[in-house]
C-alpha positions in Angstrom: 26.8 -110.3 -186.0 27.1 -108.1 -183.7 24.2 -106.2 -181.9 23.4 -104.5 -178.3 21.2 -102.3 -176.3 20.8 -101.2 -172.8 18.5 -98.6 -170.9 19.6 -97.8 -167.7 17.2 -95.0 -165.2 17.8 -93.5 -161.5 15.2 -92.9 -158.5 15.6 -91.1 -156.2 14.0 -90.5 -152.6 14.5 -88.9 -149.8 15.6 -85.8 -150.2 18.0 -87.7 -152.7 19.8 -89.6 -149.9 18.4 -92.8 -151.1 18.8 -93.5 -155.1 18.1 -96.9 -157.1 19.8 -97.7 -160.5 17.8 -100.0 -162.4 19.1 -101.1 -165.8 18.0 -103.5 -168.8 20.4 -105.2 -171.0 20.2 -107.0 -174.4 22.9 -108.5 -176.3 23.7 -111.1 -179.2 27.1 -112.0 -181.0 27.4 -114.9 -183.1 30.5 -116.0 -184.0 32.4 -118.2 -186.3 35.3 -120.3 -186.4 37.9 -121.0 -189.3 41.3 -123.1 -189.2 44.5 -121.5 -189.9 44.2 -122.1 -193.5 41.1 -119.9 -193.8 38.4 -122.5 -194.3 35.2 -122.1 -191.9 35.3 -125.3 -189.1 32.2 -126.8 -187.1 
């Protein structure tokens, strides 16, 4: 499983010389591991 999402907004002030990035960020992988000969280990 693979799965993501982000969001990610600009402010700006002062005639634009000031700017602030804010961003959120959410992620989950799960992963799974198997021996050479195929079967699924701990």
């Amino acid at each position: 499983m693979l799965s993501g999402a982000a969001l990610a907004d600009t402010l700006s002030a002062f005639d634009e010389r000031l700017q602030l990035t804010l961003g959120l960020r959410y992620q989950q992988v799960k992963s799974g591991n198997y021996s050479s000969s195929g079967a699924k280990t701990a």
